[in-house]
C-alpha positions, 0 to 999 in steps of 0.5 A: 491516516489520522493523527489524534490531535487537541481538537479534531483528528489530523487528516494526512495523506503520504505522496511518494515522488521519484527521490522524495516524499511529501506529507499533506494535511486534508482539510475538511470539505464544506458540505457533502462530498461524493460517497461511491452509490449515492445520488444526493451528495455534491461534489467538490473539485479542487486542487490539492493546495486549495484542500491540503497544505503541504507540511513535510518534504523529505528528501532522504540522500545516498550516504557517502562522500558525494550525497546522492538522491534515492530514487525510491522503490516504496515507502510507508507511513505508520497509522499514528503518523510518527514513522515514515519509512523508505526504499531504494535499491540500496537500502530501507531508511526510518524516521520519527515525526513529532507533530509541534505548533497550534493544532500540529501544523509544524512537524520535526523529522528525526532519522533513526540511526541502526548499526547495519543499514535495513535491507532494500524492500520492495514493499513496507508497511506498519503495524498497529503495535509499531512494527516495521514490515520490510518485504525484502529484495531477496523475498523475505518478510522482516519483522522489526520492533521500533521500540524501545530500540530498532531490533529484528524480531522475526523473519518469514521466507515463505515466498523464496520457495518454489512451488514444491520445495520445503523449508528444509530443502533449502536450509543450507543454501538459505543460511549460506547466503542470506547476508551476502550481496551476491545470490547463487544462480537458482535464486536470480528470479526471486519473487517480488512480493510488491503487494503487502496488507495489515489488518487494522487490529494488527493481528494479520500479515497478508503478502503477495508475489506473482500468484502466491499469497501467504498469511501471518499470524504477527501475534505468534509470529507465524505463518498461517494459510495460503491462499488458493491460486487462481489463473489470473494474479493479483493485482491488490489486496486489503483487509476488512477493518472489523472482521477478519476477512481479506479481499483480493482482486485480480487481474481479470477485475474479480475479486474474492473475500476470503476468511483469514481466521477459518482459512476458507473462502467467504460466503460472500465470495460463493454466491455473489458474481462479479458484473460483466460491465466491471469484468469488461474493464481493461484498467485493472483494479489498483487498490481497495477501500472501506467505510469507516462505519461500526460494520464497514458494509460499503467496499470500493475497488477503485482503477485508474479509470473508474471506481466500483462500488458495492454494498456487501450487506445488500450487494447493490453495486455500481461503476463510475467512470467519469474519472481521469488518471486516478490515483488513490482513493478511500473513505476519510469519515462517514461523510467525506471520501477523497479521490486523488486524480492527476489530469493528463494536460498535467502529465504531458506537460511533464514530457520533454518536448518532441524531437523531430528529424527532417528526412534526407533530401528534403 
């Protein structure tokens, strides 16, 4: 994301640890960097201190007498970079950050106190009016208003219901036990809604869990479409940042472009097929990223392994693999886009160290 600052925008990156997040400022690169489908950039590897320096480290605790870490379920950073936000099992946390110093390199963090703790979330995110999305353990979608004060605004159940059942089949039980801790025994495997994307112009909520997708219209503050299901589940989505277009892949790495506003498939998604190299692919698509030009014609959907590029205006494609445990991948300008990978040296050197046991009588 970027945050808007007295010279050039802050780059910032949010990495989610096991009971702590870190946010690192992006520097630029000298020179060109490695667009997906180019042939003429050059490429810059480096070590995150040596192109980041780490400004924020929070370490959020249990409240209670013996202050506990959180082991964190997800968390997010709004758009601006004034909200973070994070999860446990237990309950969801909200802070505000203030970017002081020359060029915001000092940040201040404030918690934000509520009367009642959030609810624990599988999956969170913002929207571009500063509205906190919380996809609940108990398969609900909260709506929250960070201002003037913290305050619910609305809230989805779509995917607590099971294939079949209408909302007011379950009314009763819903408003029996929507605050309690303890759920009755047809609701012991709620969905997980682990997948969660908001279009850039903060009009559109796409959720997903299992197999089912649902679409929120955030301005009237109701439910939209849902999507086709297909046999294979959904592994990421996100929206197109100019049109109102959702792109989803699956677990079987195709992918499909399906148009919010008119509630159909994309023309895209009927005549284009999805290259058998990229089918083939054992690693599944993790995540999706755009360009930041006026159209957003170049699409990447990246794997731990590889990454596919395509050109949606001409539907020129290609599939790099000469990549080591990715991460996160996405454009960060017109020229620069950035790939976060963690060598495997460095995740075995984690491990603890083998435990070998003599056999009897030897």
């Amino acid at each position: 994301l970027e945050v808007p600052s007295q010279t050039d925008p802050i780059k910032l990156m949010l990495v989610q640890q096991r009971s702590w997040v870190e946010v690192w400022r992006l520097a630029s690169l000298p020179g060109d960097v490695p667009l997906p489908g180019s042939k003429t950039a050059s490429t810059h590897e480096m070590e995150l201190e040596q192109n980041a320096s780490l400004i924020l480290t929070l370490e959020p605790a249990v409240e209670g007498k013996i202050k506990k870490p959180m082991f964190l379920e997800c968390s997010s950073i709004s758009a601006n970079g004034k909200y973070i936000a994070l999860s446990d099992s237990n309950e969801t946390k909200l802070y505000t950050l203030t970017f002081t110093g020359i060029n915001y390199n000092r940040v201040q963090v404030e918690p934000i106190r509520t009367h009642r703790p959030l609810p624990p979330a599988y999956s969170l995110s913002f929207s571009s009016t500063e509205t906190l999305i919380v996809a609940t353990r108990k398969s609900y979608i909260h709506l929250y208003s960070i201002t003037p004060s913290l305050a619910l605004i609305t809230k989805f159940p779509h995917h607590r219901f099971p294939e079949g059942f209408g909302a007011e089949e379950m009314t009763d039980v819903e408003s029996e036990h929507e605050d309690s801790e303890e759920l009755p025994l047809s609701y012991s495997l709620l969905p997980q809604i682990k997948c969660m994307a908001v279009s850039k112009n903060g009009k559109w909520l796409a959720t997903g869990s299992y197999s089912q997708i649902h679409v929120f219209n955030l301005d009237k503050k109701e439910h939209h479409v849902t999507l086709p299901q297909f046999n294979s589940h959904h592994t990421t989505m996100a929206f197109h940042p100019t049109s109102d277009v959702l792109v989803v892949a699956y677990a079987n790495n195709a992918f499909l472009i399906y148009n919010v506003k008119d509630k159909q498939i994309a023309e895209f998604s009927l005549t284009f097929h999805v290259p058998n190299k990229l089918l083939r692919k054992s690693d599944k698509i993790i995540g999706i990223g755009f360009d930041r030009g006026p159209q957003a014609h170049s699409m990447v959907l990246y794997a731990h392994s590889y990454l596919f590029h395509i050109n949606l205006s001409t539907n020129r494609w290609s599939l790099e693999d000469k990549f080591q445990a990715i991460l996160f991948c996405d454009y960060l300008s017109d020229t620069e886009f950035i790939v976060v990978e963690r060598p495997w040296m460095s995740v075995l050197q984690d491990l603890p160290p083998p435990m070998y046991r003599p056999r009897f009588g030897t």
